[in-house]
C-alpha positions as CSV (number, residue, x, y, z in Angstrom):
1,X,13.4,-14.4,-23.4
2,X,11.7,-12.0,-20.9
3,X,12.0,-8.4,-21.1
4,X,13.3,-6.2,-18.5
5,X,14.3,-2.9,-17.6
6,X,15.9,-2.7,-14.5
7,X,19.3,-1.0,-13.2
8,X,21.7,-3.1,-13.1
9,X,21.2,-7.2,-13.7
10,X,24.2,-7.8,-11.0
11,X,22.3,-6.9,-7.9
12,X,20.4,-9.7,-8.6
13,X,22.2,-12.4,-5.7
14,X,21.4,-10.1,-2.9
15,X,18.1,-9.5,-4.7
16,X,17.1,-13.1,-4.0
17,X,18.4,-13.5,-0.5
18,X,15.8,-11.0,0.7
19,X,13.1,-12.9,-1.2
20,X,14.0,-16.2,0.2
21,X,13.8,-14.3,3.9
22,X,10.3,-13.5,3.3
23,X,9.7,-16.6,1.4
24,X,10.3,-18.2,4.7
25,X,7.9,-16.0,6.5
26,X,5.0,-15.7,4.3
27,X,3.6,-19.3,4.6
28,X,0.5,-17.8,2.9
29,X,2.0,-17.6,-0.5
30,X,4.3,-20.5,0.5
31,X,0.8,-23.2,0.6
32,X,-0.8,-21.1,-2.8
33,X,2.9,-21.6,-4.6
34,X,2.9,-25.2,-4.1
35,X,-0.9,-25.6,-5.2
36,X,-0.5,-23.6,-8.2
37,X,2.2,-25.1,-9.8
38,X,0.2,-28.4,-9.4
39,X,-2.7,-26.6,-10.7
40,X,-1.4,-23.6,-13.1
41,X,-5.0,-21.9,-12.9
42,X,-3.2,-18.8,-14.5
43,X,-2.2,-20.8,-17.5
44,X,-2.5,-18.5,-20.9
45,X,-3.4,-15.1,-18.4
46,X,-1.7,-12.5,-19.3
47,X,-1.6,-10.9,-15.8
48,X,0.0,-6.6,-15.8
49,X,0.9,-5.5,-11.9
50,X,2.0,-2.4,-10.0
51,X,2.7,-2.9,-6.1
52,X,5.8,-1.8,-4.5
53,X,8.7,-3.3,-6.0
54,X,10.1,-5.3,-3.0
55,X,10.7,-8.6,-1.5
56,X,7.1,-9.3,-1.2
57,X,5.5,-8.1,-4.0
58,X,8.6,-10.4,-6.1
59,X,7.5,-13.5,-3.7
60,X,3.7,-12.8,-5.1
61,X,4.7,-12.5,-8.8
62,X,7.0,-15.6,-8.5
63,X,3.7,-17.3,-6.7
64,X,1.5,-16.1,-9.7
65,X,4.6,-17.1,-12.4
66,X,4.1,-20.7,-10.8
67,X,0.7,-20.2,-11.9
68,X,0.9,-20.7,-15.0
69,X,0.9,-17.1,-15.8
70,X,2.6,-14.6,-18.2
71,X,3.8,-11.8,-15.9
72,X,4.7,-8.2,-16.2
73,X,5.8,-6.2,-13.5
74,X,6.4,-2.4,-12.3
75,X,6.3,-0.6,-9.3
76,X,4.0,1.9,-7.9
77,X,6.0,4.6,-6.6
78,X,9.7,6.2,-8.2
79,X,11.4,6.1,-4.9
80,X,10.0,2.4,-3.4
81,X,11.8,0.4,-5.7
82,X,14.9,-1.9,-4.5
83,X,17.1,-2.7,-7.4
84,X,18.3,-5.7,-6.4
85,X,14.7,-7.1,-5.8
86,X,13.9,-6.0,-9.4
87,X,17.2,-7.3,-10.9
88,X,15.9,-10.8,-8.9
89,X,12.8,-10.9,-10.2
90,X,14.1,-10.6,-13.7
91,X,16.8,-12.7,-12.8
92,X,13.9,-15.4,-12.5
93,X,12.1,-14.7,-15.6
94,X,9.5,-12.2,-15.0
95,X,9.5,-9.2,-17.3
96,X,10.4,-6.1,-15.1
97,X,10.2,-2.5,-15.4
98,X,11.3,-0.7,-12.6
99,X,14.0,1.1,-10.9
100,X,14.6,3.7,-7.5
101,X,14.6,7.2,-8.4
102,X,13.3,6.9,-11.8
103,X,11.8,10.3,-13.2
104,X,7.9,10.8,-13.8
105,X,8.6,10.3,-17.1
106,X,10.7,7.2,-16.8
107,X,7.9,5.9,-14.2
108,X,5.1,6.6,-16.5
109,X,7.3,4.6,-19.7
110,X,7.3,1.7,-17.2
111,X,3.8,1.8,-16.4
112,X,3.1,2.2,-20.3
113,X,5.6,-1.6,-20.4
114,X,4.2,-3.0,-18.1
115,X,0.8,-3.1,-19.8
116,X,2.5,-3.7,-23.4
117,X,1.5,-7.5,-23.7
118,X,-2.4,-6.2,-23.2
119,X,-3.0,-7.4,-20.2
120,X,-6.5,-9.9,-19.3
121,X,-6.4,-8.9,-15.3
122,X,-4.4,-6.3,-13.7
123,X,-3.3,-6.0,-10.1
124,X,-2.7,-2.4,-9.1
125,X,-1.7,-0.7,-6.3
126,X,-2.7,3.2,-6.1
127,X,-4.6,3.2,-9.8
128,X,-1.9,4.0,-12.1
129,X,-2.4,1.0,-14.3
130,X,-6.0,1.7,-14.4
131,X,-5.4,5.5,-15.1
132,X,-4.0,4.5,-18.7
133,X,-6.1,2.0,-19.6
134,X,-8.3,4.7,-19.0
135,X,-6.4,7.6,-20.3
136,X,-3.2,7.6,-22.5
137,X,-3.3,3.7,-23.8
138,X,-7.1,2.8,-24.2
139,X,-5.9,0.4,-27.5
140,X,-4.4,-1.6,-24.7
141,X,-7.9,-2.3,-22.8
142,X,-10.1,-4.6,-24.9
143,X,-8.3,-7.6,-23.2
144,X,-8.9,-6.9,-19.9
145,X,-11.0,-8.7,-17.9
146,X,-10.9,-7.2,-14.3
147,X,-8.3,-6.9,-12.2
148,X,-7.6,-5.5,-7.9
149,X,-7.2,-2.7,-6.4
150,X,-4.3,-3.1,-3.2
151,X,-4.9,0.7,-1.7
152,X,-7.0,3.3,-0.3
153,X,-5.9,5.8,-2.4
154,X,-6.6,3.5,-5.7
155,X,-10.4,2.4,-4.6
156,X,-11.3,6.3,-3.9
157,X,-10.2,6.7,-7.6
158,X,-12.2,3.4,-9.1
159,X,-15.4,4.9,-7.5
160,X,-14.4,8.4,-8.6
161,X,-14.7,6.3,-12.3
162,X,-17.6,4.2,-11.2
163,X,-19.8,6.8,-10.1
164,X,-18.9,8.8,-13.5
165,X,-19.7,5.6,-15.6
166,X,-16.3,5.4,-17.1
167,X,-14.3,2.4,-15.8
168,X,-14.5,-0.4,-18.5
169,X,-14.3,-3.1,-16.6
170,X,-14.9,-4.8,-12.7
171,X,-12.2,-4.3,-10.3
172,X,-12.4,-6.0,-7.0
173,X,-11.6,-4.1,-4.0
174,X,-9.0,-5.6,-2.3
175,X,-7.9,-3.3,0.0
176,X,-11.6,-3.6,1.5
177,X,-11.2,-7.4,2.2
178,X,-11.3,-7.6,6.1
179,X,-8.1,-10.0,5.6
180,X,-6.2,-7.1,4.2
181,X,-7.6,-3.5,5.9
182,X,-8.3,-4.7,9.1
183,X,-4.5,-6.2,9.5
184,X,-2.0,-4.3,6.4
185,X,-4.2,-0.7,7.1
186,X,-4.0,-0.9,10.8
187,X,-1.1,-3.6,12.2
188,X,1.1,-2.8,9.1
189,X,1.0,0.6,8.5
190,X,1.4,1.3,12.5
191,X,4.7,-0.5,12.6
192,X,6.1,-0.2,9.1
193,X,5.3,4.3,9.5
194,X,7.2,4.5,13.1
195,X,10.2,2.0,11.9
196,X,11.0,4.7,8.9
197,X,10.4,7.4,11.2
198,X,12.7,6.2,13.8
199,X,15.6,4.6,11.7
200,X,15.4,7.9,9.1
201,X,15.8,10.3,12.2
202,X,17.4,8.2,15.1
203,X,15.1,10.2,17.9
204,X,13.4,8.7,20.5
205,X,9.1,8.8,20.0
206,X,8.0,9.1,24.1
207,X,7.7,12.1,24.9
208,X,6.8,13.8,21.8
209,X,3.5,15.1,20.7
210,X,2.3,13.2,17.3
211,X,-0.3,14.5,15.0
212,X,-2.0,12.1,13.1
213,X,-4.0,13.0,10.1
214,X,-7.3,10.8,9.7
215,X,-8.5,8.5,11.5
216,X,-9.0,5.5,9.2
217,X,-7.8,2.1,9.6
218,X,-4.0,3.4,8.4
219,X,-3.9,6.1,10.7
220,X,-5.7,3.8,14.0
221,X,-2.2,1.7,13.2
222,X,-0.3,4.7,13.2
223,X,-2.2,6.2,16.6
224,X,-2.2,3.1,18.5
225,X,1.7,2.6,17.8
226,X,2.4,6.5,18.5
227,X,0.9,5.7,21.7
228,X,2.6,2.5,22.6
229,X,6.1,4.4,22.3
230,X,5.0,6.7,24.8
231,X,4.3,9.4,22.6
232,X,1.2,11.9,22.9
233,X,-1.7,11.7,20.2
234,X,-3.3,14.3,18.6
235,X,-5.9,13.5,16.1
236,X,-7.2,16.0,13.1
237,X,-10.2,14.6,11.3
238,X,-13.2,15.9,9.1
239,X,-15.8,13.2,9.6
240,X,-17.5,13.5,13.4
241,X,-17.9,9.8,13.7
242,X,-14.3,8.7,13.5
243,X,-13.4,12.4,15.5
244,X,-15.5,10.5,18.3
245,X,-13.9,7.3,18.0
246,X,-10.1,8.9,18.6
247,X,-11.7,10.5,21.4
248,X,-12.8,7.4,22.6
249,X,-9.5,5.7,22.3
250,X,-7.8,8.1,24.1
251,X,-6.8,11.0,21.6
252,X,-6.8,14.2,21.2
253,X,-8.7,15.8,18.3
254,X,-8.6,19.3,17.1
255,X,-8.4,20.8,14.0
256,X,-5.2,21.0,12.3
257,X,-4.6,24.7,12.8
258,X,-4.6,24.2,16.7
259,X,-2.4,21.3,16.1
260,X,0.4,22.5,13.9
261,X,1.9,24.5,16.6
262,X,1.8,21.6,19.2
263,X,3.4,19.0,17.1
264,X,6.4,17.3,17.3
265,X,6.2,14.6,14.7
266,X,3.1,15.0,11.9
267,X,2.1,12.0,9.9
268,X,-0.8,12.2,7.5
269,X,-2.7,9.1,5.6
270,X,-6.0,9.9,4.4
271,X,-6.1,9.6,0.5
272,X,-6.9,13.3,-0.1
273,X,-4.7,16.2,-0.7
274,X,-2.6,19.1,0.9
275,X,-4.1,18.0,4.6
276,X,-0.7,19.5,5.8
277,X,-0.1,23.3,4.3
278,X,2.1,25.8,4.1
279,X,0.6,27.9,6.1
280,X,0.0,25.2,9.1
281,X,4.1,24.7,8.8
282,X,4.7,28.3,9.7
283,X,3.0,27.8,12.7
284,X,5.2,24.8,13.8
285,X,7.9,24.5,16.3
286,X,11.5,24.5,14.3
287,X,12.5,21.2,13.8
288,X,9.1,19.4,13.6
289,X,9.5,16.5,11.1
290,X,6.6,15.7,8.3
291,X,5.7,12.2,6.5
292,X,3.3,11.1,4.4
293,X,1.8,7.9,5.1
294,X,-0.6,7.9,2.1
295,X,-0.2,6.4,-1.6
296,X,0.5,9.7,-3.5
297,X,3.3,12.6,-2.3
298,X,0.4,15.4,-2.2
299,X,-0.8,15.1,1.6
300,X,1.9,17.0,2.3
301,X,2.4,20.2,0.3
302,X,5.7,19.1,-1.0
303,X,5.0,22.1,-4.0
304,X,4.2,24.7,-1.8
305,X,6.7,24.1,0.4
306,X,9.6,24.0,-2.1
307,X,8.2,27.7,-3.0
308,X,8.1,28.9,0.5
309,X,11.3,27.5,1.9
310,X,14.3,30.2,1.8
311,X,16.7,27.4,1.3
312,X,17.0,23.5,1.9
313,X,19.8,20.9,3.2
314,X,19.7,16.9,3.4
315,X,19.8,17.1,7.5
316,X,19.9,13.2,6.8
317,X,19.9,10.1,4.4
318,X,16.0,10.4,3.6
319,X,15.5,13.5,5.6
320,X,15.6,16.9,3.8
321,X,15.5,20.4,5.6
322,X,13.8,23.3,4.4
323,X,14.2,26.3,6.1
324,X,11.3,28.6,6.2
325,X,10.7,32.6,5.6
326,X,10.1,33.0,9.6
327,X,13.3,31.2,10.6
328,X,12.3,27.6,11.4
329,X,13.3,25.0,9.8
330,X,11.1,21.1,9.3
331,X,12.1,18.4,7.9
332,X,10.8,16.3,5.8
333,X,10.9,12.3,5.1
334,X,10.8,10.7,1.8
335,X,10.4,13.3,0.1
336,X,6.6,13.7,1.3
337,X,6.8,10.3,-0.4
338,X,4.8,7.3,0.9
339,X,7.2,7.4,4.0
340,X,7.2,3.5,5.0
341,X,8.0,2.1,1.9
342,X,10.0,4.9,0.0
343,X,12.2,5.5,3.0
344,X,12.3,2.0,4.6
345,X,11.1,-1.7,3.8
346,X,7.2,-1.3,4.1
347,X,5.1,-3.6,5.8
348,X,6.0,-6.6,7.7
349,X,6.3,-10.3,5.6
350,X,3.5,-11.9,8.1
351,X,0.7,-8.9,7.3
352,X,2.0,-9.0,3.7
353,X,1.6,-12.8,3.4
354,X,-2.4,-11.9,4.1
355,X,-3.3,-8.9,1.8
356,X,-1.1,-10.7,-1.3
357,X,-2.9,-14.0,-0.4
358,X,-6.2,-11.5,-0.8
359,X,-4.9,-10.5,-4.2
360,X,-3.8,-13.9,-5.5
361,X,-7.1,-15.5,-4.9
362,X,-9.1,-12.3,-6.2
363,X,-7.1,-12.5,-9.8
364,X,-8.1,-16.1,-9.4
365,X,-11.7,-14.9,-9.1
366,X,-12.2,-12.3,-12.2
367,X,-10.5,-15.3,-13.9
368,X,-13.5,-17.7,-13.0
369,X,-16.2,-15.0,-12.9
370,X,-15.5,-12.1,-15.1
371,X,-18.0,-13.2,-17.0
372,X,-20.7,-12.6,-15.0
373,X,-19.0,-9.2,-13.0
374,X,-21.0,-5.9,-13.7
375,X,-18.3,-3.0,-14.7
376,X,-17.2,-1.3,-11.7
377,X,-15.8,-2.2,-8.2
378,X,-16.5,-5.4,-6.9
379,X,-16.1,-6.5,-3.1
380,X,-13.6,-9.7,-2.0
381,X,-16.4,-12.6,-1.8
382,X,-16.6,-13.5,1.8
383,X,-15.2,-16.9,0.9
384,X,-12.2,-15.6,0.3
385,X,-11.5,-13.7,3.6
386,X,-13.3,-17.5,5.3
387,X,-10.3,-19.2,3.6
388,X,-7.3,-16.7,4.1
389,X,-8.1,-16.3,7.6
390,X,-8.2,-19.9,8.6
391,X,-5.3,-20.6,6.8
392,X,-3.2,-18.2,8.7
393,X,-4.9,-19.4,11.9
394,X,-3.8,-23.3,11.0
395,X,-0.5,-21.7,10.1
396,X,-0.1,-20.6,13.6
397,X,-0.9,-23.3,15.0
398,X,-4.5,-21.3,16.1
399,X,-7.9,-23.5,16.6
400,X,-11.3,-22.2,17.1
401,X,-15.2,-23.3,18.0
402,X,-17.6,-24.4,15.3
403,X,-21.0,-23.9,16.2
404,X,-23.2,-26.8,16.7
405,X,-26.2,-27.8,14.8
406,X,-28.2,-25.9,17.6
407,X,-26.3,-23.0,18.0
408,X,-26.4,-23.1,13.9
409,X,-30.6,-23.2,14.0
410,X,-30.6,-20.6,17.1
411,X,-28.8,-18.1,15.0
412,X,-31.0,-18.3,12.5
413,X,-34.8,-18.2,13.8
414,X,-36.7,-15.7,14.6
415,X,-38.4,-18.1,17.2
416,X,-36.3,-17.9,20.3
């Protein structure tokens, strides 16, 4: 019988409905289902993941369950787990730990679960499993033969332990795949951010003014939707290169000090820490709203800000107010939480149907190669992103050109 700790078993029927929904949209995971059970290439792999515990990430454990493997399962934030997806996935037989609103403490137990069957690959999302392995529960790392990285956030830290010589073992970065950063980063997190900012405050985007923090391939998404609602764009940024590219497109770009007092709406999703401060908030207009479109609930200065505020009221489901020493009050999403996905459903099934197909195939790779992977982070092979991305162009119904045996010899000779 499988483990599980969940919050309440019952939940599970409604639980299912919203995996069959994206079941039906995720044809992805829908042609690797039907191979693996044929196949069970994950038969006898102990296999420990953290994503966001939701109707995809359940549709990608149930796809790796008909693999053949043994499956633990836990989310990757305290306040993005749905408890009737969890109560579903145990419902089907996978061992999960996981429940909305658990403590740090609680979260950190499940973690600790999660990895209790000592795991040969694990799939994380933001580096928490990889943080014990590496930290508080070592004994449970001699098994382990790789595993993927899903996030931004989660990569920065693997190199953090690569460059410092530390991480025990190869992790493949999937969140670099072109299949999942150039589509999830930008397409996902541009629609996914401005649907939890508009259903959590019920206010119209056009018109506003929008800072966006970074200019990566999360906050491009987050821009370039901004800007579709009719809103205007300013950029903040540190590196020149990317500050010229939001000029390029269109934006803005000024430091954050010149941009606090101009904002309406302020989104941040860079990876690093306390981009938006206390002392930018006293500069802001009373009523701007905050959220935090990176992993970890630091970008915005959530601990500063519960120090500086006078007092604090839930202006709305998801939405708290905290009313500042010079009058104004802003309000703030999620809890400065990852705002998409702990206030709202996260990304889209279609763009998650291309980053989970990234991270089945990549466990299926440090199954077949681990062997001969050096320790340390480890790029998607370009076969991989060759495969996913012509089977979501067959999937649409999508042909292109194949170069002929001239056009093949053309492109490579030096002799023109």
């Amino acid at each position: 019988m499988k483990e599980y700790d969940v919050r309440d078993i019952s939940l599970a029927p409604m639980g299912h409905e919203k995996i069959e929904w994206v079941r039906h949209n995720m044809p992805l995971l829908n042609g690797l289902e039907k191979e693996f059970r044929e196949t069970k290439p994950f038969a006898g792999v102990k296999i420990s993941l953290s994503i966001h515990m939701e109707a995809k990430t359940a549709y990608l454990c149930l796809v790796l369950a008909a693999g053949g493997a043994e499956l633990r399962a836990t989310g990757s934030n305290v306040l993005s787990t749905q408890d009737d997806v969890a109560a579903a996935l145990a419902d089907s037989g996978v061992s999960v730990f996981a429940y909305h609103g658990a403590t740090e403490e609680e979260y950190e137990k499940h973690i600790e679960m999660c990895l209790g069957h000592k795991p040969n690959i694990v799939i994380d999302d933001g580096g928490d499993l990889v943080g014990m392995l590496h930290g508080k529960r070592t004994d449970l790392a001699s098994d382990v033969w790789g595993g993927c990285e899903e996030t931004t956030t989660g990569i920065i830290r693997l190199k953090a332990m690569e460059s410092e010589g530390v991480l025990k073992f190869p992790m493949v970065a999937v969140n670099d795949a072109n299949c999942k950063h150039l589509f999830d980063n930008r397409y996902g997190t541009g629609q996914s951010v401005w649907d939890s900012i508009m259903r959590n405050t019920n206010l119209i985007i056009a018109s506003k003014t929008v800072v966006v923090v970074g200019y990566g391939w999360c906050s491009r998404g987050i821009a370039m939707r901004a800007d579709a609602l009719g809103a205007r764009v300013i950029i903040t940024e540190i590196d020149p290169v990317k500050a010229i590219e939001a000029r390029m497109d269109g934006y803005d770009v000024m430091p954050m000090k010149d941009a606090a007092p101009k904002g309406d709406i302020f989104v941040s999703a860079t990876g690093c820490c306390k981009t938006i401060t206390t002392e930018h908030m006293l500069t802001m207009k009373d009523g701007a709203i905050l959220a935090n479109a990176g992993h970890f609930n630091c970008e915005v200065d959530m601990e500063g800000l519960e120090k500086e505020a006078v007092s604090k009221k839930e202006s709305r489901a998801n939405v708290m107010g905290y009313k500042l020493k010079n009058g104004k009050t802003v309000h703030v999403i999620g809890e400065g939480r990852l705002v998409n996905i702990a206030a709202a459903d996260g990304h889209p099934a279609e763009i998650m149907d291309l980053s989970f197909a990234v991270q089945a195939l990549s466990a299926m790779y440090i199954k077949e190669h681990h062997k001969e992977l050096p320790l340390g982070v480890v790029d998607v092979s370009a076969e991989i992103d060759d495969k996913i991305a012509r089977r979501k162009l067959a999937a649409w119904g999508t042909e292109i050109d194949t170069l002929t045996e001239e056009q093949e010899k053309y492109l490579h000779s030096w002799q023109l």
